[in-house]
N, C-alpha and C positions, 0 to 999 in steps of 0.2 A: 914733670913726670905725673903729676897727679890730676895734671888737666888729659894728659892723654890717655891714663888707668881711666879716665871719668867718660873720655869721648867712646873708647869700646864699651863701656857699662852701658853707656845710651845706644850705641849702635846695637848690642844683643837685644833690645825693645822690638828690635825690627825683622829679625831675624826670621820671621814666617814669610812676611812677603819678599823676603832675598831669595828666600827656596822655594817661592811660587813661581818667583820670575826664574831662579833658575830654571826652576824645572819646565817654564812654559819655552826657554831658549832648551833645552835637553829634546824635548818635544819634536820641536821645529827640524833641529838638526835631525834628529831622527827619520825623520819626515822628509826631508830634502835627501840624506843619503841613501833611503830605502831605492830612490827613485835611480840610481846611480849602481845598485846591484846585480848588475853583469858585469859578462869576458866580453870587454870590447872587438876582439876578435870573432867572435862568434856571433852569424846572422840569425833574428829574431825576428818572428812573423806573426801573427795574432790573426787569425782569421774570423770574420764573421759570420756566425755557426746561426741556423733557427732549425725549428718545428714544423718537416715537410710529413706531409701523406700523400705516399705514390701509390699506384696502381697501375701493373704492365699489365695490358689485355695482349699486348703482342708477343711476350715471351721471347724475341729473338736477340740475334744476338746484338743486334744496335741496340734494342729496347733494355736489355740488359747492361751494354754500356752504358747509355744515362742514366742509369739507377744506380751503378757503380760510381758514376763519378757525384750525382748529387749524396751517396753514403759518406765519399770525401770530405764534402765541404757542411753538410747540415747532417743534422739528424733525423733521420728518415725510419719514418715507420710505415707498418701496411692494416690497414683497418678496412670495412665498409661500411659506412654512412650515408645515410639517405642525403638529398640533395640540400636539403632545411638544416637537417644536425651539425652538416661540413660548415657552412655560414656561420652557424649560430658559434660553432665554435673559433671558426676565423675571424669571426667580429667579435670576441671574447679576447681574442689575439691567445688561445692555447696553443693554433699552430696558426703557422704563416701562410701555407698555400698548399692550396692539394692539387696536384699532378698528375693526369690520368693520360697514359700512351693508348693508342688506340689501336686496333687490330689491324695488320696488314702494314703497319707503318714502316718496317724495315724494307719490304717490296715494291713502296711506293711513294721511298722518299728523297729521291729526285725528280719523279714527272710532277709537272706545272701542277694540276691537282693533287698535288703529294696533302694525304690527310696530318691534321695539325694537332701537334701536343694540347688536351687541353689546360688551362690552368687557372685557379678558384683562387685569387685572393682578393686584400681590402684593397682597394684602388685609392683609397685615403693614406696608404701607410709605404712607405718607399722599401722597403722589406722584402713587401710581393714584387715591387716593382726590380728588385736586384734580383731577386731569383731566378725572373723570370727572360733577364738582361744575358745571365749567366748560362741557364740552359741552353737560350735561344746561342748564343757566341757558341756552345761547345758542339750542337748539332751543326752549325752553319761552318765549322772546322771542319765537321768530318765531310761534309758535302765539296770544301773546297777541296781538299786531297784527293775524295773520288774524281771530282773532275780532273784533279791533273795527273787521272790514268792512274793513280794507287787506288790497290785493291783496297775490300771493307776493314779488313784486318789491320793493313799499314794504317790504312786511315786512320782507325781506332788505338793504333798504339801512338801514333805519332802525336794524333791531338793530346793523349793523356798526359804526355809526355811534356808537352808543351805549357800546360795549363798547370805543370807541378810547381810551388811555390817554390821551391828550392831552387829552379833555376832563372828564376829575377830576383830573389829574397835580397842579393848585396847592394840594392840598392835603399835597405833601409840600415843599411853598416851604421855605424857612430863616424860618423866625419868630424875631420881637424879644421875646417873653415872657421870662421870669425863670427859665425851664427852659433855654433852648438859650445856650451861652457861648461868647463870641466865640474867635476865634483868639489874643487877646491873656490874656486868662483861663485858657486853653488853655495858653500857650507859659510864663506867670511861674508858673504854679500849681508847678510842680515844680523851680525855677529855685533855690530854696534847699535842697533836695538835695546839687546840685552844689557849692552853696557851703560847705555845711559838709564834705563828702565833701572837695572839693581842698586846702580853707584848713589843716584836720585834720590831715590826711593829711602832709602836706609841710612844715607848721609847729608842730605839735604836739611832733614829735620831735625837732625840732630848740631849740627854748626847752626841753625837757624835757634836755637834752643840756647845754646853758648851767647848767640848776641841779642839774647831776650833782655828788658831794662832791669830785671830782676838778678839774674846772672851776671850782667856787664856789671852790678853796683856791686857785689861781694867782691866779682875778681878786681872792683876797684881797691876797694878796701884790704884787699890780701896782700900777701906778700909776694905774690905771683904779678909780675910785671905784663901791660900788655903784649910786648913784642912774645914775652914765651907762652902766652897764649897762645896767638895768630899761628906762633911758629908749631908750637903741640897741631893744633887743629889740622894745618897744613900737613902734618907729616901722616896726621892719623886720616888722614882723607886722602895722601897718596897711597897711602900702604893696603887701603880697603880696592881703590881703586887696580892696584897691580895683584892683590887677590883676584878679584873677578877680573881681570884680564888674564891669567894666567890658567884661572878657571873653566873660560868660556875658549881661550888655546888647546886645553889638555884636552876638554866635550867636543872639539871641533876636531884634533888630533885620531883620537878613536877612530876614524871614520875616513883617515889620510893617510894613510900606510904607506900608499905609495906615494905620497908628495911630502911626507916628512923629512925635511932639514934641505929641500933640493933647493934651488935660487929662489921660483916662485913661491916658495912654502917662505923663506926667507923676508924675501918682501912684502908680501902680505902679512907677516907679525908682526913687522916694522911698520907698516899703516894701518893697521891696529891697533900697536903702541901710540903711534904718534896721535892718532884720536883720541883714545886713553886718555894722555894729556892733557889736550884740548877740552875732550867733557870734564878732567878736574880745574881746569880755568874757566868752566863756563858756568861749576857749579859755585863757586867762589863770591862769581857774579851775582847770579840769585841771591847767594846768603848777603848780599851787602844792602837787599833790599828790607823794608823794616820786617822783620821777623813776625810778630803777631799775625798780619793780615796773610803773610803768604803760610805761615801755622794752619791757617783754618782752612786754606784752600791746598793745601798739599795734595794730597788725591787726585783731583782733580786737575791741578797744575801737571801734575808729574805725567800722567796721561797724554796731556795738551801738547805737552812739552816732544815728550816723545814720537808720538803718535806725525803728530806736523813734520817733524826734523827727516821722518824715516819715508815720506810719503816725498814732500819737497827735495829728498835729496835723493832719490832713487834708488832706496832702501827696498821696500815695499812694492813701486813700479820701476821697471825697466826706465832708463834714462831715455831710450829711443822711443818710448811712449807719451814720455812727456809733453804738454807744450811747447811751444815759444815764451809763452808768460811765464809759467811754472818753472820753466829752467834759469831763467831770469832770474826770477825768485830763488831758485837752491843753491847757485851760486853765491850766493852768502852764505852757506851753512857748512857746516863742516863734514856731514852726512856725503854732500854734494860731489865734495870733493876726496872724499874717502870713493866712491864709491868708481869715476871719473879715475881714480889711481890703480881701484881694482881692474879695473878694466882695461886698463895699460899692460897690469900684471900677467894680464889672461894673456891678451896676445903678442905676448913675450918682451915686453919693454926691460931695459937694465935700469939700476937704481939713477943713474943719471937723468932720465926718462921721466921717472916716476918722480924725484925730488923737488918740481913744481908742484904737484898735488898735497907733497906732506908741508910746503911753505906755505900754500894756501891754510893749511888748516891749520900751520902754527900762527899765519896774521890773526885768524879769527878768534884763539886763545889771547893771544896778546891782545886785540881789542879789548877781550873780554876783564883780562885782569885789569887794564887800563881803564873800564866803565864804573868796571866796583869799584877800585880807588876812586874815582871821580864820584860817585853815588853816595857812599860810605863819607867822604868829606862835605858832604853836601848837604848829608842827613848829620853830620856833628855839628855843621854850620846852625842850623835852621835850630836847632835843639840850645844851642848855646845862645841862643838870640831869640 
């Protein structure tokens, strides 16, 4: 008991950078579910809005519909500027293009000679060049209706009609294909980050500190046996470990309403949990290494540590962006295959499915305790000789 009352006293040493990292995982999740707030039901359009100045010299009523329909899509103002001040302000980028209809244009814009819209932008900036894509598509509509015998008017309602976002908009709906990933895929996909960044961080140095030769020689001397050390340590490095597990569920929870406690929300706590694990057998490993040298480099190590695991295991990068080498490589890592189980998760795998990926990442725990043992006897060896 008194080694474990001693392991939390050391662990509260670290307690800032627990609540930076949590807060930098709070952050993240934040950030990933902002992006996730919509009614998947509902079509979402975003149009590309600039800075036009027209000028109808023709007043009619076609002249009139392209003015109406660029009010639609930009913002349109009406000014007069000398031919130098329009530039000067177009190459300033204040507005995008100036659009000047010319007299007669409604009378004369189907004969071969029909006079042409003119239009002022940068030909350096693709801006002008969509406005100009645009207009030109919405006059060469109304011209194709005239010709097939509708009057100016059908013409003019029909094209308007046509060019409304709202009746193509569902093809940017939220689709169920195996491309687009829910908000629950989203929010766990970088959830063991945090867990190895906090657990690290905060308990790393502190078991490293327990097998310092200054500490190992008292607990020699005491009356506290080695095995109820190991065994203290271990439990107070489980019980930190199923806090921020439990912590980085609840920040992640917030944010899952609708996926909480369903099969997928299930399985993915349970590949979670079982990383969990895995990073406290991995952290086990380190501490079997000599404590002094990785003391000084702690900072540094825990970064190294993390930063690689989350990158190599497609934590960080999509799995499908990866290399050939690179994935080579994460398949060692527990990241790898956490992440290879999410993925299962998403497009609906049952635990049967999924229980290759949490065995994976139990081999590489059980390496891991299997190396410190080996290490730890290695370093008594060399010490006693």
């Amino acid at each position: 008991m008194q080694v474990f009352k001693a392991f939390f006293k050391l662990i509260r040493q670290y307690k800032i950078g627990l609540f930076l990292y949590f807060g930098l995982c709070a952050m993240m999740t934040i950030l990933v579910a902002t992006q996730y707030n919509y009614d998947e039901d509902e079509s979402t359009f975003t149009n590309e809005s600039f800075s036009l100045i027209v000028k109808d010299n023709d007043n009619s009523k076609l002249s009139k519909a392209v003015v109406d329909y660029l009010k639609t899509q930009h913002n349109v103002e009406f000014h007069d500027y000398t031919e130098d001040a329009l530039k000067d302000l177009i190459y300033s980028e204040f507005y995008t293009a100036y659009i000047e209809i010319p007299e007669g244009f409604m009378n004369k814009h189907l004969d071969e000679d029909a006079p042409t819209i003119n239009i002022l932008y940068d030909t350096g900036r693709a801006s002008g060049s969509f406005v100009e894509l645009q207009l030109n598509s919405f006059i060469q509509g109304i011209q194709r209706y005239e010709n097939a015998r509708f009057d100016i008017d059908t013409a003019i309602s029909n094209i308007k009609e046509a060019v409304e976002t709202e009746n193509f908009v569902e093809l940017n709906n939220k689709s169920n294909d195996s491309n687009s990933n829910s908000k629950l895929y989203s929010l766990f996909l970088f959830v063991p980050y945090g867990i190895m960044s906090m657990v690290l961080w905060c308990v790393l140095p502190v078991v490293l500190r327990f097998n310092s030769k200054d500490i190992k020689s008292r607990t020699a001397v005491s009356s506290i046996s080695s095995n109820k050390k190991t065994f203290a340590m271990f439990m107070g490095s489980t019980l930190v470990g199923i806090m921020v597990y439990v912590a980085m569920l609840i920040l992640s929870g917030c944010f899952l309403k609708d996926f909480l406690f369903t099969e997928k929300w299930w399985l993915a706590a349970l590949n979670l949990f079982v990383f969990s694990l895995v990073n406290g057998a991995f952290l086990m490993f380190l501490a079997s290494f000599p404590s002094e040298s990785l003391l000084k480099s702690k900072d540094v190590l825990v970064n190294i540590i993390t930063i690689a695991f989350s990158f190599l295991g497609g934590i960080f990068v999509p799995l499908e962006l990866l290399g050939d080498d690179v994935r080579a490589v994460g398949r060692f890592l527990p990241t790898y295959w956490y992440a290879v189980g999410l993925q299962k998760i998403e497009a609906g795998s049952t635990l049967s499915d999924v229980s290759s990926c949490f065995g994976m990442q139990a081999v590489f725990g059980v390496f891991c305790l299997a190396a410190g043992l080996a290490i730890s006897r290695v370093c008594l060896y060399l010490k006693e000789n």
